[in-house]
mmCIF file of the C-alpha atoms, coordinates in Angstrom:
data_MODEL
# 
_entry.id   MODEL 
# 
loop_
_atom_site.group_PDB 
_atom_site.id 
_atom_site.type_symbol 
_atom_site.label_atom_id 
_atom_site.label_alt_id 
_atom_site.label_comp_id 
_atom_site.label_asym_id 
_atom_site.label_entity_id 
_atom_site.label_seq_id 
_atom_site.pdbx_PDB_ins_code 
_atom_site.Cartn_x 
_atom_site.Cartn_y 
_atom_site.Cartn_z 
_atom_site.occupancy 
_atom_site.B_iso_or_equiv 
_atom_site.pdbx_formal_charge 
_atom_site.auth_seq_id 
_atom_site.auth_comp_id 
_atom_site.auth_asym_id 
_atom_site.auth_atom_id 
_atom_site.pdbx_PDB_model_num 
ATOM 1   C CA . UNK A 1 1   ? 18.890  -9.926  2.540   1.00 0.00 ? 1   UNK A CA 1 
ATOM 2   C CA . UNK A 1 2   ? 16.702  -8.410  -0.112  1.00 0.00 ? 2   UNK A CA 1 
ATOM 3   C CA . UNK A 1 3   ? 17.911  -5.691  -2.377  1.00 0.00 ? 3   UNK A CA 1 
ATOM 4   C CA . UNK A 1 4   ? 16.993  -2.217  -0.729  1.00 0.00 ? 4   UNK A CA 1 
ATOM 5   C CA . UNK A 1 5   ? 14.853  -0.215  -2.924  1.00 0.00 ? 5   UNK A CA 1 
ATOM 6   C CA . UNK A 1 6   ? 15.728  3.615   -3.467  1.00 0.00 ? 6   UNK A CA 1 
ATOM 7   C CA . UNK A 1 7   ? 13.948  6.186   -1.199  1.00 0.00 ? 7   UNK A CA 1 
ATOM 8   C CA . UNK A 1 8   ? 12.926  9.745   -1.607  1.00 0.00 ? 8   UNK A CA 1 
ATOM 9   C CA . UNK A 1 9   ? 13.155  11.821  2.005   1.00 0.00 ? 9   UNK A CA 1 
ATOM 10  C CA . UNK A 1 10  ? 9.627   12.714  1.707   1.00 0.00 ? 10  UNK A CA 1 
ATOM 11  C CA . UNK A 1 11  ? 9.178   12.844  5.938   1.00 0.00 ? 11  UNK A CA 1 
ATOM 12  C CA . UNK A 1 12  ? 5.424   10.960  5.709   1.00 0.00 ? 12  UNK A CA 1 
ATOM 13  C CA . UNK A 1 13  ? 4.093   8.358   5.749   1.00 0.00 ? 13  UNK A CA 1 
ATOM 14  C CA . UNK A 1 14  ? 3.888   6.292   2.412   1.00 0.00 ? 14  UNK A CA 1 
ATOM 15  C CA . UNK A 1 15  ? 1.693   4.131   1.079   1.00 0.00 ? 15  UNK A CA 1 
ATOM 16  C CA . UNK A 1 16  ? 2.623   2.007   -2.152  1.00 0.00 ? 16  UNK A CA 1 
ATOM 17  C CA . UNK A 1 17  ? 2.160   -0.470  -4.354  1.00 0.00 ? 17  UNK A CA 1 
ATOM 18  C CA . UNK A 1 18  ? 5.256   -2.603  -6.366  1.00 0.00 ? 18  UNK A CA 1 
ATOM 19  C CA . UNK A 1 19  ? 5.315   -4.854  -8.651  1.00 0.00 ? 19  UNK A CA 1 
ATOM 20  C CA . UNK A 1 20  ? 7.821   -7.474  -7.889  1.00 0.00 ? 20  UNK A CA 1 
ATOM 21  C CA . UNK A 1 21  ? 10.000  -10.108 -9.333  1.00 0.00 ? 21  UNK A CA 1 
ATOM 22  C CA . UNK A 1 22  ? 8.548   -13.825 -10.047 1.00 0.00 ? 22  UNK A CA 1 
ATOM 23  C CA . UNK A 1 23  ? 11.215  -14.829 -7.363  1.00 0.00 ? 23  UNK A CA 1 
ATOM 24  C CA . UNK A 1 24  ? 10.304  -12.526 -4.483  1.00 0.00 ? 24  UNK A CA 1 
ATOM 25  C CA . UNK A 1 25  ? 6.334   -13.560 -5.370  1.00 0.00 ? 25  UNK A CA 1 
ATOM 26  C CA . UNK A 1 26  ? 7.444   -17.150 -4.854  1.00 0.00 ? 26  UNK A CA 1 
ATOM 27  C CA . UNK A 1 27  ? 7.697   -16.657 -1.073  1.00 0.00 ? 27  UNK A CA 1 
ATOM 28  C CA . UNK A 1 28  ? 4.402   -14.514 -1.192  1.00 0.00 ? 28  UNK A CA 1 
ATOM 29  C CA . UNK A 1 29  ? 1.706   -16.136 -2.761  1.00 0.00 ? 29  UNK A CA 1 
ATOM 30  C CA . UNK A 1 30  ? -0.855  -17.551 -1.085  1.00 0.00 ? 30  UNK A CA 1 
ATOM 31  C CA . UNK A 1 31  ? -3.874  -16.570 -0.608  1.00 0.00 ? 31  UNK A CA 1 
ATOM 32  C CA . UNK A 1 32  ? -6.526  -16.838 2.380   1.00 0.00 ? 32  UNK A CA 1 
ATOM 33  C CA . UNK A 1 33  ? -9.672  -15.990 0.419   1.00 0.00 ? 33  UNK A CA 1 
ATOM 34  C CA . UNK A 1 34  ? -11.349 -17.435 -2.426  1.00 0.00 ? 34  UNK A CA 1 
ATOM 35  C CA . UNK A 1 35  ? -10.950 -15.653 -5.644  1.00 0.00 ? 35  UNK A CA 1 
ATOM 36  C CA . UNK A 1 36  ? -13.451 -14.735 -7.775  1.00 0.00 ? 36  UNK A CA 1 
ATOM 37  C CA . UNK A 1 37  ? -13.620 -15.346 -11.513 1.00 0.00 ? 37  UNK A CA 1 
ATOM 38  C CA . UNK A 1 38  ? -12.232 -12.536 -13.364 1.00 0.00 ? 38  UNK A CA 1 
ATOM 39  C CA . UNK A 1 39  ? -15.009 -10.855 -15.730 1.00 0.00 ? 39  UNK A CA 1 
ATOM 40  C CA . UNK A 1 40  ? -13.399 -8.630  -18.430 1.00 0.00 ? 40  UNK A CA 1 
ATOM 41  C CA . UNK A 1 41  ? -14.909 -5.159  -20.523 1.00 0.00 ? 41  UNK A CA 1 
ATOM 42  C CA . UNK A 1 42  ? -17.104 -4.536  -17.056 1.00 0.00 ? 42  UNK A CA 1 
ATOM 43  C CA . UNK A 1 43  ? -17.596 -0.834  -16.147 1.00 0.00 ? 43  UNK A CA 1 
ATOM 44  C CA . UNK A 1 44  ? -15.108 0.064   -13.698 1.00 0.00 ? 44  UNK A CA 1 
ATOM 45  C CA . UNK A 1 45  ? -16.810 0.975   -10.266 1.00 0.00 ? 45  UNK A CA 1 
ATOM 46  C CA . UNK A 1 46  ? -16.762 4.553   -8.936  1.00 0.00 ? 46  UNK A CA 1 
ATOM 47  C CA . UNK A 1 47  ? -18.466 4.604   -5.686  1.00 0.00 ? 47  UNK A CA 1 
ATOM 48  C CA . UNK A 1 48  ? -17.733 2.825   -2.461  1.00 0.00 ? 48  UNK A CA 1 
ATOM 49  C CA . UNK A 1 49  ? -20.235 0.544   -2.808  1.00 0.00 ? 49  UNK A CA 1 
ATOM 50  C CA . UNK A 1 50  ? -19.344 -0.798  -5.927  1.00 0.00 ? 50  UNK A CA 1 
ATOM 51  C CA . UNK A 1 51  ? -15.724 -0.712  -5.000  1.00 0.00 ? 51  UNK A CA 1 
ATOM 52  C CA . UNK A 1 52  ? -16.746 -3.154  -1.696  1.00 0.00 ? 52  UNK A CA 1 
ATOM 53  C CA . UNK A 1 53  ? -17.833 -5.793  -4.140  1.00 0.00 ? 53  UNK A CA 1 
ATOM 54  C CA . UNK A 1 54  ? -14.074 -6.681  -5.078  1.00 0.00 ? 54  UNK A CA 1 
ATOM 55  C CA . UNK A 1 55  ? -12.537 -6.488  -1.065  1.00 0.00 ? 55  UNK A CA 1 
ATOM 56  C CA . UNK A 1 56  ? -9.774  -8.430  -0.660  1.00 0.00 ? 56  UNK A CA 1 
ATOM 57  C CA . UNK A 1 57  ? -8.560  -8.972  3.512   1.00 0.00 ? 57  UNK A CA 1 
ATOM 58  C CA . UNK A 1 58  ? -5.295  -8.354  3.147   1.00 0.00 ? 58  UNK A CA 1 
ATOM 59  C CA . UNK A 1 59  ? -2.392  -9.208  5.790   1.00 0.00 ? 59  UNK A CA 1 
ATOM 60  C CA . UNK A 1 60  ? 1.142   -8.309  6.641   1.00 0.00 ? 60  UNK A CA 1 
ATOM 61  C CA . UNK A 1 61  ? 4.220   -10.765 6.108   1.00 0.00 ? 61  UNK A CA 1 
ATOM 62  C CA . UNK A 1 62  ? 5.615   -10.185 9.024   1.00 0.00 ? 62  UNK A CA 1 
ATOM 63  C CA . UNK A 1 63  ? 8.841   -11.975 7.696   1.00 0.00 ? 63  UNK A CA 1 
ATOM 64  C CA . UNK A 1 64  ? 9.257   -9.496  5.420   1.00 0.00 ? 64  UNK A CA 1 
ATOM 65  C CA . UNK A 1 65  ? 8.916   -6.303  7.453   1.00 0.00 ? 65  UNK A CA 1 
ATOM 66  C CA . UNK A 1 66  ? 12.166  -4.346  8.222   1.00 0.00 ? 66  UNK A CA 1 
ATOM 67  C CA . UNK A 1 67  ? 13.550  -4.796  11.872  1.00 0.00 ? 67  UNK A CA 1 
ATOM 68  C CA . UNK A 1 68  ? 12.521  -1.278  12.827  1.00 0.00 ? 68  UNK A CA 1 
ATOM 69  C CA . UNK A 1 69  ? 8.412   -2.239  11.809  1.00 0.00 ? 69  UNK A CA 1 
ATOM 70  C CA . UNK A 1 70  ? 6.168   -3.604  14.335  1.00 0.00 ? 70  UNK A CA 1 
ATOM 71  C CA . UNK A 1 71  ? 3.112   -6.044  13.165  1.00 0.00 ? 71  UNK A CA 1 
ATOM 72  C CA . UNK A 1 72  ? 0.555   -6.464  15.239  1.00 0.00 ? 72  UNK A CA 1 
ATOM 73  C CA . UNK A 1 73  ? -0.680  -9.788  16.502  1.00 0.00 ? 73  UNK A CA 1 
ATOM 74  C CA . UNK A 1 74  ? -3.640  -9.911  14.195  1.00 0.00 ? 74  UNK A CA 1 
ATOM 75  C CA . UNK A 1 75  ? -1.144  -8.772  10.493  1.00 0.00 ? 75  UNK A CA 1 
ATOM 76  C CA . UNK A 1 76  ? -3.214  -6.123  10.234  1.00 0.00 ? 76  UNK A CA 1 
ATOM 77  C CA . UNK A 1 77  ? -1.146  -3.148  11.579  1.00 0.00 ? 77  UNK A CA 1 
ATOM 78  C CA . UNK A 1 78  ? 2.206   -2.148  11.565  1.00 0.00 ? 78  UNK A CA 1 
ATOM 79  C CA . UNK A 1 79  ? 3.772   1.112   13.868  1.00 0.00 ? 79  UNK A CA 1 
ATOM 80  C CA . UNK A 1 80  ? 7.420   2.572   13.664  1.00 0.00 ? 80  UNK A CA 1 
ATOM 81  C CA . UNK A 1 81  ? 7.857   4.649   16.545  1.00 0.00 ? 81  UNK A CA 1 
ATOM 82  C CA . UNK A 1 82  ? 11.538  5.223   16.617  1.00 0.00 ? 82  UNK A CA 1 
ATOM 83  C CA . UNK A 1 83  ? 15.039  3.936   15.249  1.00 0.00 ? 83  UNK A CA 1 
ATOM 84  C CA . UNK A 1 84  ? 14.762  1.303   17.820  1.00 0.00 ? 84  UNK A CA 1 
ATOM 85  C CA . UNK A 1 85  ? 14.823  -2.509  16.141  1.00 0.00 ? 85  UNK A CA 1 
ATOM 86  C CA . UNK A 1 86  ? 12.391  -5.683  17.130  1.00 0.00 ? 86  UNK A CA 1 
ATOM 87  C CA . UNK A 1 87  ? 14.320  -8.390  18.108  1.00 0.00 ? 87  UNK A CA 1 
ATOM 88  C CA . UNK A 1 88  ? 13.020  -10.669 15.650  1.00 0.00 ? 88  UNK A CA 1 
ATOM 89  C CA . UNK A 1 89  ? 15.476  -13.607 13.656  1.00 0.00 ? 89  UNK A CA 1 
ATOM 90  C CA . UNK A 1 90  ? 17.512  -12.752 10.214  1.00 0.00 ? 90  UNK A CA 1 
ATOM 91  C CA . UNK A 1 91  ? 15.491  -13.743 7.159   1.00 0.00 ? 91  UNK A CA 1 
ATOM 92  C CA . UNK A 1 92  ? 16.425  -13.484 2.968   1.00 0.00 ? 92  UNK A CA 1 
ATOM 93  C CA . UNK A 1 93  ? 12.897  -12.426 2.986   1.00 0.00 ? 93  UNK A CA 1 
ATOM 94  C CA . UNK A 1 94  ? 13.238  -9.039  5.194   1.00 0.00 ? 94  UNK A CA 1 
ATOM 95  C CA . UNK A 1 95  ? 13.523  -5.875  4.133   1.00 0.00 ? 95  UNK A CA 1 
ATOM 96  C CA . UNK A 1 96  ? 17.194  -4.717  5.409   1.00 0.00 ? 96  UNK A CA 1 
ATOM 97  C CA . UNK A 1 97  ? 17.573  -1.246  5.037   1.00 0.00 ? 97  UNK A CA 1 
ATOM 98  C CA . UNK A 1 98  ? 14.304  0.519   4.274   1.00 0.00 ? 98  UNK A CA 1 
ATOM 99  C CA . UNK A 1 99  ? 11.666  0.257   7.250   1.00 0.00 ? 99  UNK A CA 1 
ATOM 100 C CA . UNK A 1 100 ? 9.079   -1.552  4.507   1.00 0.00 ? 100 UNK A CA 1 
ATOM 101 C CA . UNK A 1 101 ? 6.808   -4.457  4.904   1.00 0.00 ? 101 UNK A CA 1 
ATOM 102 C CA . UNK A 1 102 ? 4.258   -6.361  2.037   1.00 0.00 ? 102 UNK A CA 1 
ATOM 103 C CA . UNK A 1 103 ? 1.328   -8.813  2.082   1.00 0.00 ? 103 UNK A CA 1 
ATOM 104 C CA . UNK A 1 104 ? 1.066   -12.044 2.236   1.00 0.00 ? 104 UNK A CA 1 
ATOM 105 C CA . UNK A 1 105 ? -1.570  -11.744 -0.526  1.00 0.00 ? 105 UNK A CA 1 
ATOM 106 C CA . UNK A 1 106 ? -0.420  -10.955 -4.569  1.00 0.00 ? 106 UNK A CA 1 
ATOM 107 C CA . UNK A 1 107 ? -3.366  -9.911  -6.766  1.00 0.00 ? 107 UNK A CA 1 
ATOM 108 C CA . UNK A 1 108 ? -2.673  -11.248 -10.264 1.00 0.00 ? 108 UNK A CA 1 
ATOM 109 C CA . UNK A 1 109 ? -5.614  -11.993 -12.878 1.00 0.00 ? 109 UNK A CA 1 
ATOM 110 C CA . UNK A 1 110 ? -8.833  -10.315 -10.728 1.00 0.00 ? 110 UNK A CA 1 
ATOM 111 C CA . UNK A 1 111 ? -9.936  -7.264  -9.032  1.00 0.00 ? 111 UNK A CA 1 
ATOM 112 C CA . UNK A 1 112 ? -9.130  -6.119  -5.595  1.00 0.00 ? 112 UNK A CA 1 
ATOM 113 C CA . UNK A 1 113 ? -10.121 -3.340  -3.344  1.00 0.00 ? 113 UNK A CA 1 
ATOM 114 C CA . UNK A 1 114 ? -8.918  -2.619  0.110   1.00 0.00 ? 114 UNK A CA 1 
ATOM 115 C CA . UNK A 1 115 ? -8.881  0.319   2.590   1.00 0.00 ? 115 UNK A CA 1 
ATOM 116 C CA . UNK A 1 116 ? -5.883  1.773   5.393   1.00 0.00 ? 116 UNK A CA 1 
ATOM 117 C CA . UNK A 1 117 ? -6.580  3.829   8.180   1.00 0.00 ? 117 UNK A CA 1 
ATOM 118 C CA . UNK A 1 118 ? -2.923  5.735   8.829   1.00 0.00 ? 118 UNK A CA 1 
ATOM 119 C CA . UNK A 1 119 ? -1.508  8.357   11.194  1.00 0.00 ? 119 UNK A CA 1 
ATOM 120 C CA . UNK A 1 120 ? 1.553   10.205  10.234  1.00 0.00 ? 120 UNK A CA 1 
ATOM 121 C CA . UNK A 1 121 ? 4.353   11.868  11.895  1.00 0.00 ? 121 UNK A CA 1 
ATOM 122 C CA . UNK A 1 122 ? 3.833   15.580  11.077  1.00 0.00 ? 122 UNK A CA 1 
ATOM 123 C CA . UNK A 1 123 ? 7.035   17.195  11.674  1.00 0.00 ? 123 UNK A CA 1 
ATOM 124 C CA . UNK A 1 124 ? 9.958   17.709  9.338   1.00 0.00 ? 124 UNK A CA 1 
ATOM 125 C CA . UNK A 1 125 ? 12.127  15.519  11.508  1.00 0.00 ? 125 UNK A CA 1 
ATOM 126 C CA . UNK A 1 126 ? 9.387   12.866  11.290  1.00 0.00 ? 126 UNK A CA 1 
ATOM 127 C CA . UNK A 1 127 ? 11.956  10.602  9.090   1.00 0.00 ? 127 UNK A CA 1 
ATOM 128 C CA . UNK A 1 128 ? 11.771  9.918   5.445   1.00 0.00 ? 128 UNK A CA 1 
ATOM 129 C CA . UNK A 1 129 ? 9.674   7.808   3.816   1.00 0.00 ? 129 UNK A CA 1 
ATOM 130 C CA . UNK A 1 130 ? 9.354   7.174   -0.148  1.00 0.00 ? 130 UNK A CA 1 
ATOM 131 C CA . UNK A 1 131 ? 9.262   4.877   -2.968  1.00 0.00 ? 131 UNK A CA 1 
ATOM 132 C CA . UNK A 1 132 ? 8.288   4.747   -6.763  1.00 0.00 ? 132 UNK A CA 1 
ATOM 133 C CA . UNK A 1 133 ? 11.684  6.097   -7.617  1.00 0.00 ? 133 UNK A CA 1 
ATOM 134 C CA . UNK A 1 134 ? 11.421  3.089   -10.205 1.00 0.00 ? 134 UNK A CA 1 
ATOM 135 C CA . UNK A 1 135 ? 9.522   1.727   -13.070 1.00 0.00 ? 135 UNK A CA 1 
ATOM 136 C CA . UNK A 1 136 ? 8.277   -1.008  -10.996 1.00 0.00 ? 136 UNK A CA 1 
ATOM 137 C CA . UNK A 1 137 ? 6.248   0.613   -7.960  1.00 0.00 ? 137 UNK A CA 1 
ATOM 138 C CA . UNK A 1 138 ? 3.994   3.601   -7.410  1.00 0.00 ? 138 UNK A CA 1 
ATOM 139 C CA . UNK A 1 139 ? 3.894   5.438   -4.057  1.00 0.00 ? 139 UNK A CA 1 
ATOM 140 C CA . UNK A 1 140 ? 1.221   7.755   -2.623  1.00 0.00 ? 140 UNK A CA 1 
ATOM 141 C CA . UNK A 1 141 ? 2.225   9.686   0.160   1.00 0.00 ? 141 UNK A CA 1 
ATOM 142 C CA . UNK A 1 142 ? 1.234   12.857  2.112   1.00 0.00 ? 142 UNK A CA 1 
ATOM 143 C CA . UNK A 1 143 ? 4.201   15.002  2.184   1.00 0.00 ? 143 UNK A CA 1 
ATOM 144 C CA . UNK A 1 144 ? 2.649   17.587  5.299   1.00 0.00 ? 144 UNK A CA 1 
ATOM 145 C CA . UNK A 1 145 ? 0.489   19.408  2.544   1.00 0.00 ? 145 UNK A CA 1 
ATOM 146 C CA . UNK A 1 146 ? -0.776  17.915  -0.433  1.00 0.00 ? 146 UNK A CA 1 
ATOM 147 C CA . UNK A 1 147 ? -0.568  14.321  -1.608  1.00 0.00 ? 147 UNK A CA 1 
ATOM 148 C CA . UNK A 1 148 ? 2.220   13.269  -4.196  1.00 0.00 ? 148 UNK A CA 1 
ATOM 149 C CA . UNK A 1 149 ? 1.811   10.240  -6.307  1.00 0.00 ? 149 UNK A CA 1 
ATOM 150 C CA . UNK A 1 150 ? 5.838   8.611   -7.311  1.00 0.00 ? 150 UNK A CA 1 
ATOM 151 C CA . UNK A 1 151 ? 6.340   6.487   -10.197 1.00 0.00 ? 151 UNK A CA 1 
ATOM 152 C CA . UNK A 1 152 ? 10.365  5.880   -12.115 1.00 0.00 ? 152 UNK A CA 1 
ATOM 153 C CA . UNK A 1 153 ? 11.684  8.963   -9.803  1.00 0.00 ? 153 UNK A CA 1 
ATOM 154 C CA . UNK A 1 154 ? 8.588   11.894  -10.683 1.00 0.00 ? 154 UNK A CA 1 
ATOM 155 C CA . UNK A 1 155 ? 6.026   12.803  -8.652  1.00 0.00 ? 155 UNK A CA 1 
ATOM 156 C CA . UNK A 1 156 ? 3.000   14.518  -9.201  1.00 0.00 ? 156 UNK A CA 1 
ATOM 157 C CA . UNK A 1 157 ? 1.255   17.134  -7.117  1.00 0.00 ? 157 UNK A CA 1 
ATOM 158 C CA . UNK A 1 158 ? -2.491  16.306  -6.165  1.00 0.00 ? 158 UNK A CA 1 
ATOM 159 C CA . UNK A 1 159 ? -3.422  19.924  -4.926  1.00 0.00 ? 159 UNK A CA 1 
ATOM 160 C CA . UNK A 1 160 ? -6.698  20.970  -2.803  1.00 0.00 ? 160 UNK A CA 1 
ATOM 161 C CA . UNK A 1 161 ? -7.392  17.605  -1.636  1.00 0.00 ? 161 UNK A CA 1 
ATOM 162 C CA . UNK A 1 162 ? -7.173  17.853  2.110   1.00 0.00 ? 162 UNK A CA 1 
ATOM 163 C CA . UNK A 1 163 ? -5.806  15.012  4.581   1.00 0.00 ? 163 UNK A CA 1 
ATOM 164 C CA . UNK A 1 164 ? -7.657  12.301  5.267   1.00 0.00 ? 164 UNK A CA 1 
ATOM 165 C CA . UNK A 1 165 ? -6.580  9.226   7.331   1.00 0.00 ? 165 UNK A CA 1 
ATOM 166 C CA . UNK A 1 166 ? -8.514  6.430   5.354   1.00 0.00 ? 166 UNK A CA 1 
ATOM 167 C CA . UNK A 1 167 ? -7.184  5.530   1.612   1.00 0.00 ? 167 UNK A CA 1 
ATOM 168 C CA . UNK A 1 168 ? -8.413  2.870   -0.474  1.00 0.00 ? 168 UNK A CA 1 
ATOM 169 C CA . UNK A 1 169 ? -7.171  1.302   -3.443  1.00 0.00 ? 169 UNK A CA 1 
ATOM 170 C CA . UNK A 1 170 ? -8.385  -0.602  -6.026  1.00 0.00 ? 170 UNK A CA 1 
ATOM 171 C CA . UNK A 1 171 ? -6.526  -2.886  -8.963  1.00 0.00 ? 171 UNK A CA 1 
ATOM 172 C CA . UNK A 1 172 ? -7.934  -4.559  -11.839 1.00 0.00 ? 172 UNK A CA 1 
ATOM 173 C CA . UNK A 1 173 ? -4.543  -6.507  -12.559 1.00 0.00 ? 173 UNK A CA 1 
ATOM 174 C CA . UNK A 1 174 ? -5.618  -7.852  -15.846 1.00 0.00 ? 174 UNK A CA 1 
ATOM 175 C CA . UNK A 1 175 ? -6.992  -4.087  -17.408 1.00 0.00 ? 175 UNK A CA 1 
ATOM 176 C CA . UNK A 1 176 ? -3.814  -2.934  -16.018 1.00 0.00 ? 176 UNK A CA 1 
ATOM 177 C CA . UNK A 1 177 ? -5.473  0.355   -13.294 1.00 0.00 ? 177 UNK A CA 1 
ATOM 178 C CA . UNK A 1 178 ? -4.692  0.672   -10.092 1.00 0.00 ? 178 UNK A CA 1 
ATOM 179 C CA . UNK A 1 179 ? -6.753  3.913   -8.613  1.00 0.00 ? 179 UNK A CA 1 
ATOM 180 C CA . UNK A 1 180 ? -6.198  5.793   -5.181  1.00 0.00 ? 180 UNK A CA 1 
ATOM 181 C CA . UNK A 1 181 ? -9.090  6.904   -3.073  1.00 0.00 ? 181 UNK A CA 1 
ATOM 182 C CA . UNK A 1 182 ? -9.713  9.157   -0.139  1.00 0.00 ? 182 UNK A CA 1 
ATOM 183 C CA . UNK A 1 183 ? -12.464 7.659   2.002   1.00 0.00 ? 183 UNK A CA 1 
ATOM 184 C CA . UNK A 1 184 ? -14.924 10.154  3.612   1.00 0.00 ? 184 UNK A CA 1 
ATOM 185 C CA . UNK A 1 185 ? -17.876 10.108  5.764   1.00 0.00 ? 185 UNK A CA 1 
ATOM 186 C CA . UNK A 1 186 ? -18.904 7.752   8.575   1.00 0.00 ? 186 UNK A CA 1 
ATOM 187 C CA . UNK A 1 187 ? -19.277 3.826   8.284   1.00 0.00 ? 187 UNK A CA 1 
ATOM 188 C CA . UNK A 1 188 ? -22.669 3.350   6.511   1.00 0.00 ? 188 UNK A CA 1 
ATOM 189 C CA . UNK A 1 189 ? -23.008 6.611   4.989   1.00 0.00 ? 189 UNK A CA 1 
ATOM 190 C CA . UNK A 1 190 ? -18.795 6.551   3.368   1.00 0.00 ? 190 UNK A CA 1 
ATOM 191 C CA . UNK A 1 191 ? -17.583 8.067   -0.251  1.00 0.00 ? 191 UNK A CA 1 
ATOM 192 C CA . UNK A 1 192 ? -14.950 7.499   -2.155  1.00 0.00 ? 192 UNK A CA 1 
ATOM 193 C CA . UNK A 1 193 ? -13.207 10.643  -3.960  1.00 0.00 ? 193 UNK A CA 1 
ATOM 194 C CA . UNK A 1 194 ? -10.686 9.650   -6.750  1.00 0.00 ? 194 UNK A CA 1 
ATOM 195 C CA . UNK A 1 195 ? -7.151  10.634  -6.154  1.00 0.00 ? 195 UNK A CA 1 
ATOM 196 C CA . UNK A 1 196 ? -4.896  9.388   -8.838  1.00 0.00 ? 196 UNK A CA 1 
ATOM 197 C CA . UNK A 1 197 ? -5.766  7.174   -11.549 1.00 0.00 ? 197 UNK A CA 1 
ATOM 198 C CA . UNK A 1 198 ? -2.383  5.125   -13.072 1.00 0.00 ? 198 UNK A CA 1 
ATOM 199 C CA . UNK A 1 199 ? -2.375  2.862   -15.953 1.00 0.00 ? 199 UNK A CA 1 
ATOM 200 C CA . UNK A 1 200 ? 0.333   -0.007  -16.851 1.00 0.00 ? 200 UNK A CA 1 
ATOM 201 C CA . UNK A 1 201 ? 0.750   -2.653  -19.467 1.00 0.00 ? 201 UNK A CA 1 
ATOM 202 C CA . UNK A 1 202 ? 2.441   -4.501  -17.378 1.00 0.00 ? 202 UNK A CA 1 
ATOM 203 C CA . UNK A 1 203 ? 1.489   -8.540  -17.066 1.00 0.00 ? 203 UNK A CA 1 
ATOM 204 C CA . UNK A 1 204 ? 3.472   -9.140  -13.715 1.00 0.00 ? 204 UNK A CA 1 
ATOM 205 C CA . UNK A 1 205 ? 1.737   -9.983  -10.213 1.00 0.00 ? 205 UNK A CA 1 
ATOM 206 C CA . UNK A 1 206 ? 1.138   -6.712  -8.252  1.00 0.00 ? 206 UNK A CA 1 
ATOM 207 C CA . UNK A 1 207 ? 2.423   -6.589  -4.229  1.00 0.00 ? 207 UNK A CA 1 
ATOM 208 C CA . UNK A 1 208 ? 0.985   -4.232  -2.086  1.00 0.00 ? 208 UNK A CA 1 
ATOM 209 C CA . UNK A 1 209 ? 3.173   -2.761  1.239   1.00 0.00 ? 209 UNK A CA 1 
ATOM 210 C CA . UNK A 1 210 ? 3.907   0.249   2.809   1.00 0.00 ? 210 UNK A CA 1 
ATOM 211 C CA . UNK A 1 211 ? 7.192   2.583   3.339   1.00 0.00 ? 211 UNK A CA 1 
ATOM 212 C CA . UNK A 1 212 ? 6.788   3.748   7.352   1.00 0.00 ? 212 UNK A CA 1 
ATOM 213 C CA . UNK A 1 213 ? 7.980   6.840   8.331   1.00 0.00 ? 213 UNK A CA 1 
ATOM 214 C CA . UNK A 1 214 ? 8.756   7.848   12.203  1.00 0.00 ? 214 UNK A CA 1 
ATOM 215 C CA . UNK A 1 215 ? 5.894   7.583   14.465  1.00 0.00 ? 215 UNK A CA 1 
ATOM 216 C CA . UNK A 1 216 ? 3.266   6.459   11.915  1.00 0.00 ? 216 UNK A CA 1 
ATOM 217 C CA . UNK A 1 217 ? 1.340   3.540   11.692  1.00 0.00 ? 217 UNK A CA 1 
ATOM 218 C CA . UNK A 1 218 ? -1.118  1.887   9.010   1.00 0.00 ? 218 UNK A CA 1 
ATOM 219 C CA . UNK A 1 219 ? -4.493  -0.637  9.803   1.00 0.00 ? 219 UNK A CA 1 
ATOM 220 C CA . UNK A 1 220 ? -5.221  -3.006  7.014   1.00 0.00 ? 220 UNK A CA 1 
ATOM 221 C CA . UNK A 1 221 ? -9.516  -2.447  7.468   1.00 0.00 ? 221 UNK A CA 1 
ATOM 222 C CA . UNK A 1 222 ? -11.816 -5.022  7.363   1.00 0.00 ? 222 UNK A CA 1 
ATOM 223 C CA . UNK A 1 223 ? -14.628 -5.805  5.143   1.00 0.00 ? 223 UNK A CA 1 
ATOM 224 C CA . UNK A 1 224 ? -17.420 -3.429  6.423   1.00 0.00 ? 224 UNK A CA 1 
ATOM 225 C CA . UNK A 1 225 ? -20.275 -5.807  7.113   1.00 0.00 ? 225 UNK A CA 1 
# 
């Protein structure tokens, strides 16, 4: 089974990013879309609609996804609603321990942006959720009043920002940013409002997934047309 990583009892939901070993990517990467060329020393984008330009669909590995995780049909969602377990086969791919699922997809030498609608558990007994107690992943999670950002076991405090159920994220792999968004307004007329801004030299393929907490759930959106 694969190694467990650490957890913080954080009781929210958690979204994160890792960065993963050459071996685990092995099983992960293949892409569904069509990559475009990578373009270096472009101005980063800072509104929605620029950020839309470098979507990427993105889908759940359901054989990664711990036993207490449910996928939907279509990869695009995942619920945990209690301690209760899917009855699904033993795989060295799946998560044992911590209720955490990635993507199919690994973004490694372009840009990528991509958006999750999530509901959280808001009570204390909601179950933990957490990651980015390494060098190797960052977590952004809503810990009941403010967002934290985790990276190598220290979080940071992102004060008077109020909830909001759609994030999106966006990488440039190569320039080494990953940025965190809140995503406002109606479909048409939606803003972007920078969260958290993190920068790494690191030249390793970056995996996206999710920590779930007790009766939360995340949508992968689509494209917006």
């Amino acid at each position: 089974m694969r190694k467990p990583i650490k957890v913080m009892d954080l009781h929210k939901l958690l979204f994160t990013l890792s960065i993963t070993s050459e071996g685990v990517l092995k099983v992960m990467s293949y892409f569904t879309e069509k990559i475009p060329v990578y373009v270096p020393n472009i101005t980063e984008p800072t509104s929605r609609a620029e950020l839309v330009k470098y979507w990427m669909n993105l889908f759940f590995d359901n054989k990664t996804a711990n036993k207490m995780l449910w996928i939907g049909e279509s990869a695009s969602k995942v619920c945990r609603r209690t301690e209760e377990v899917c009855s699904v086969l033993d795989r060295p791919e799946r998560y044992e321990y911590s209720p955490q699922v990635v993507f199919k997809q690994v973004i490694w030498k372009t840009r990528a942006y991509w958006e999750v609608e999530y509901s959280a558990g808001r009570r204390a007994n909601s179950g933990p959720s957490g990651l980015g107690e390494n060098e190797e992943s960052w977590g952004l999670c809503w810990s009941g009043t403010r967002y934290q950002i985790w990276f190598n076991c220290n979080f940071k405090d992102i004060t008077n920002v109020p909830y909001c159920s759609t994030i999106g994220v966006y990488v440039d792999q190569p320039a080494g940013i990953i940025n965190f968004y809140i995503v406002t307004g109606e479909e048409g007329e939606r803003e972007v409002r920078l969260l958290h801004r993190a920068k790494t030299t690191t030249d390793e393929k970056i995996l996206p997934g999710f920590w779930v907490g007790i009766q939360s759930s995340c949508t992968i959106l689509k494209k917006p047309e």
